[in-house]
DORONU-650954 format. One line per field, with one value per residue (C-alpha): residue number from 1; residue in one letter; x, y, z. Coordinates in Angstrom, 1 decimal, always signed. Layout:
BEGIN
nr <- (NUM:...) $
rest <- (A:...) $
u <- (X:...) $
v <- (Y:...) $
w <- (Z:...) $
This chain:
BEGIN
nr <- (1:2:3:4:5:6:7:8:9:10:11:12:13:14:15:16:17:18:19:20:21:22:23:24:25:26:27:28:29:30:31:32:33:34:35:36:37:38:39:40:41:42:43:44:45:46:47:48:49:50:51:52:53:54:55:56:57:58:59:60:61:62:63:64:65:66:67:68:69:70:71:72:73:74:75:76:77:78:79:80:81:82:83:84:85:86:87:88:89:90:91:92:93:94:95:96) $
rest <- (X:X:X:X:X:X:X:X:X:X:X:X:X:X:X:X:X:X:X:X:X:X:X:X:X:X:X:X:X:X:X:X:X:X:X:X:X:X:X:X:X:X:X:X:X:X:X:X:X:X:X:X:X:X:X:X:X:X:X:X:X:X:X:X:X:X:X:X:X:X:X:X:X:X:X:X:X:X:X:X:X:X:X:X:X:X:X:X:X:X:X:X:X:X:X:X) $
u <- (-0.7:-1.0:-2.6:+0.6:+1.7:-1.4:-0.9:+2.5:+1.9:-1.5:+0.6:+2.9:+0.1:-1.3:+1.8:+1.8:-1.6:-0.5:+2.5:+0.4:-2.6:-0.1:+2.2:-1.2:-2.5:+0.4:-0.2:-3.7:-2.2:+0.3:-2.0:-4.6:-2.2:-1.3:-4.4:-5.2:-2.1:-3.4:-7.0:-5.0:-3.0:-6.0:-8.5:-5.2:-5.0:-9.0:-8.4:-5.9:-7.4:-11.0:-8.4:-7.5:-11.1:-12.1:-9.6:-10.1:-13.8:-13.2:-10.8:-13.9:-15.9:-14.0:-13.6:-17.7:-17.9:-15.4:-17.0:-20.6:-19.1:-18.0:-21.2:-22.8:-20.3:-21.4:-25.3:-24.6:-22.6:-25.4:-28.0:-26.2:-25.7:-29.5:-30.2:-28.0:-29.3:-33.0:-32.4:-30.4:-33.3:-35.9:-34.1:-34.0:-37.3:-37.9:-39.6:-38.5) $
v <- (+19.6:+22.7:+23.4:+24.0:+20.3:+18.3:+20.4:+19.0:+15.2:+15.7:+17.2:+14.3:+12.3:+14.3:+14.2:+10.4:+10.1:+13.3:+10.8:+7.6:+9.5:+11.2:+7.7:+5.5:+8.2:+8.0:+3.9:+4.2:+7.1:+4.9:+1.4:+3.5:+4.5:+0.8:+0.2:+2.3:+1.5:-2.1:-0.9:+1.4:-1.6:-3.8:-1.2:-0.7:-4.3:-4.3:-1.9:-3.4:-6.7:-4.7:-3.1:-6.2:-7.5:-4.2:-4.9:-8.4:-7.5:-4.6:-7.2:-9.7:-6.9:-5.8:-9.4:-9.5:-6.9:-7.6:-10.9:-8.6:-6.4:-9.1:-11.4:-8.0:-7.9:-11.7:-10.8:-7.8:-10.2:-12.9:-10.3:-8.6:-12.2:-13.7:-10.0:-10.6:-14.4:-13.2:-10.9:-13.2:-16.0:-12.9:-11.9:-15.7:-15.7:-12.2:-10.7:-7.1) $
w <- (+69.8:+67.9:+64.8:+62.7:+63.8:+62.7:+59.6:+59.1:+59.8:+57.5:+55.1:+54.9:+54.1:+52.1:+49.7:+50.0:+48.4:+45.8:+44.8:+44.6:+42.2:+40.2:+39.9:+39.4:+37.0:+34.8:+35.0:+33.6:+30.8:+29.9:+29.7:+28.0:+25.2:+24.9:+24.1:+22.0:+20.2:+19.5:+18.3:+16.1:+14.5:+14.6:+12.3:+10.4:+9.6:+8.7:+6.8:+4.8:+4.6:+3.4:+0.9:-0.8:-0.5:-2.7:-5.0:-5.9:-6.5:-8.5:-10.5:-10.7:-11.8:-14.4:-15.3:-15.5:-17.7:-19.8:-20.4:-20.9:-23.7:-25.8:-25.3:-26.6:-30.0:-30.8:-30.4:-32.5:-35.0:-35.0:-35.7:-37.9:-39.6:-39.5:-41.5:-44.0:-44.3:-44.1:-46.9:-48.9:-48.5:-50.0:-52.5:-54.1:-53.8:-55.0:-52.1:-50.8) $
């Protein structure tokens, strides 16, 4: 057997495993992509669901600060109120 014919039953085989990476390389591309396709949806659902998280606090927050400004009026009303009841009171009984 001469050289040039182990070359050509080698090269048979040869091709065979060629065919097999290049067919079971493609396989793990195409699995890989899959996955990656279902991290990407999952993290996009996260991120929606963080979304709506954020805005339901920012709505609470808002709420809280509402609530904080006009608690703040009614102190300045009530202060502004025991003045004008503290000065009323001196000024019946004539003190400055």
């Amino acid at each position: 057997m001469s050289f040039f014919d182990r070359l050509e039953q080698a090269s048979s085989g040869l091709i065979v495993a060629a065919l097999a990476g290049i067919v079971s390389g493609i396989g793990w591309l195409v699995r890989r992509v899959f996955t990656n396709q279902k991290q990407i949806e999952l993290t996009q659902m996260e991120i929606r669901h963080r979304d709506k998280e954020r805005s339901a606090d920012r709505a609470v927050i808002e709420e809280i600060r509402t609530d904080q400004r006009a608690f703040r009026e009614e102190q300045i009303e009530m202060r502004t109120e025991i003045l004008s009841l503290f000065r009323s009171h001196n000024d019946e009984r004539g003190q400055p």
